[in-house]
C-alpha positions as CSV (number, residue, x, y, z in Angstrom):
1,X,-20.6,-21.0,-6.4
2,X,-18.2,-20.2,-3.3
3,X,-16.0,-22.7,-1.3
4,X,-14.4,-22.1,1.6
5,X,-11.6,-23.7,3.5
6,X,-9.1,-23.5,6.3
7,X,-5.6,-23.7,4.2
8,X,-2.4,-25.5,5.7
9,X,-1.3,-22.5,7.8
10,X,-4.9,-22.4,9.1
11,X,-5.9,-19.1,7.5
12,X,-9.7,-18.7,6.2
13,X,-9.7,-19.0,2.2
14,X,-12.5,-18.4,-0.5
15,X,-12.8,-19.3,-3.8
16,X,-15.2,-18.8,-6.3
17,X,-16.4,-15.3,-8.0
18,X,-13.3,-13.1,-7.2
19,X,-14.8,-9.8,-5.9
20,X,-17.2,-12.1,-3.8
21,X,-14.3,-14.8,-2.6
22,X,-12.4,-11.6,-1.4
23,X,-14.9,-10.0,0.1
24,X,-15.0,-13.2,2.5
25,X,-11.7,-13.3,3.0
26,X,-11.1,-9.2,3.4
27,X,-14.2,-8.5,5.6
28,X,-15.6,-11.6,7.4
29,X,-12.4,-13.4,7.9
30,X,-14.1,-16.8,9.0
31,X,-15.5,-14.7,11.8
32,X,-18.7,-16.0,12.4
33,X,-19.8,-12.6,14.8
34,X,-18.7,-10.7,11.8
35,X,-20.3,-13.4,9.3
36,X,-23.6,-12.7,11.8
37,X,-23.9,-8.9,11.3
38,X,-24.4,-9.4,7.5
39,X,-26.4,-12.5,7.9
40,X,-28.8,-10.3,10.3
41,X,-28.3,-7.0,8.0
42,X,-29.1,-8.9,4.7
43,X,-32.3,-10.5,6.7
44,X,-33.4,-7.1,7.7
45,X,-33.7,-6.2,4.2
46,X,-35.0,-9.1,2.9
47,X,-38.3,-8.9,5.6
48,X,-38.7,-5.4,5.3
49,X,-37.4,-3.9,8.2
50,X,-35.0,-2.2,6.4
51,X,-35.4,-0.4,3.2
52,X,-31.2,-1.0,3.0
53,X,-28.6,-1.2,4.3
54,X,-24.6,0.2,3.2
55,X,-21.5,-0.5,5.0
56,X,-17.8,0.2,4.3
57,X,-15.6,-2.5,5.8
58,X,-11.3,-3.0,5.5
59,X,-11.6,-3.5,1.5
60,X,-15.3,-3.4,0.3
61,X,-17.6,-1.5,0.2
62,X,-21.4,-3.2,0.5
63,X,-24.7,-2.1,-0.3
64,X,-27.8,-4.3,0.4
65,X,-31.2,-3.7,-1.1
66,X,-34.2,-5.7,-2.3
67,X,-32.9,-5.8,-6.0
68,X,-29.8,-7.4,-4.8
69,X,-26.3,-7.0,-2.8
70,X,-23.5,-4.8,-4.5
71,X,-20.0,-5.2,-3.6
72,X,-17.5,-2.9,-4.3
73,X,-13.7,-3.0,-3.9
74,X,-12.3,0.1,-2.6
75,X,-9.0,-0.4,-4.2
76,X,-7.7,-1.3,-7.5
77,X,-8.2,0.4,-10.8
78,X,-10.2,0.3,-12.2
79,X,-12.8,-0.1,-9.1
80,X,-14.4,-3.5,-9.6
81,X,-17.9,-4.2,-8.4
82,X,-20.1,-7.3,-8.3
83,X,-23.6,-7.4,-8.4
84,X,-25.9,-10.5,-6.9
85,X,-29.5,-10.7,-6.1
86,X,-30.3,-10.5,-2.4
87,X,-31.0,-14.6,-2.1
88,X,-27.7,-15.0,-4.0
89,X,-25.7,-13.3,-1.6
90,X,-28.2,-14.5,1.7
91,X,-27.1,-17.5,0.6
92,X,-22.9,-17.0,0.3
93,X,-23.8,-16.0,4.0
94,X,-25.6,-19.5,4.8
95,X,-23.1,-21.9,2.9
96,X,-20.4,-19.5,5.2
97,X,-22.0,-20.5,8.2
98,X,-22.6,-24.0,7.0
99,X,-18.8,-24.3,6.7
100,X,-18.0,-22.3,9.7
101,X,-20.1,-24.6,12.1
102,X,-18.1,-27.8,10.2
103,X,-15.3,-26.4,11.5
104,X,-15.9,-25.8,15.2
């Protein structure tokens, strides 16, 4: 499970599975447009319009199929990598927004 929060000196925090919490906090960065691009990405491959998807943001490294989301870091040795399934990670993205909208 993943929480988020705003912390005293208002920056976006995560918590949860390390590699996923820091993905959230390297790469969507309480952002909801950048939050939106996975959200619509991760959808895409869920329905079938896409077969995958792969992007390289400012510390991961993503990879989005229908057996599941990979994330990788791109620094630190040695390279650590998560694994979730495609709903698992689909729905990271919704409690995200969940919290996001809380907050406006």
């Amino acid at each position: 499970m993943i929480r988020f929060e705003i912390d005293q000196a208002g920056v976006f925090r995560a918590t949860g599975e390390p590699l996923l919490a820091q993905f959230f906090m390297d790469e969507i960065q309480g952002d909801p447009d950048r939050l939106a691009l996975y959200e619509d990405k991760a959808a895409a491959v869920a329905g079938g319009k896409s077969a995958n998807w792969r992007a390289t943001g400012n510390a991961h490294r993503v990879e989005l199929t229908l057996a599941g989301a990979t994330i990788e870091a791109l620094h630190g040795t040695p390279p650590q990598r998560a694994r979730l399934s495609l709903a698992e990670f689909r729905q990271s993205l919704a409690a995200c927004r969940e919290f996001l909208a809380q907050e406006s």
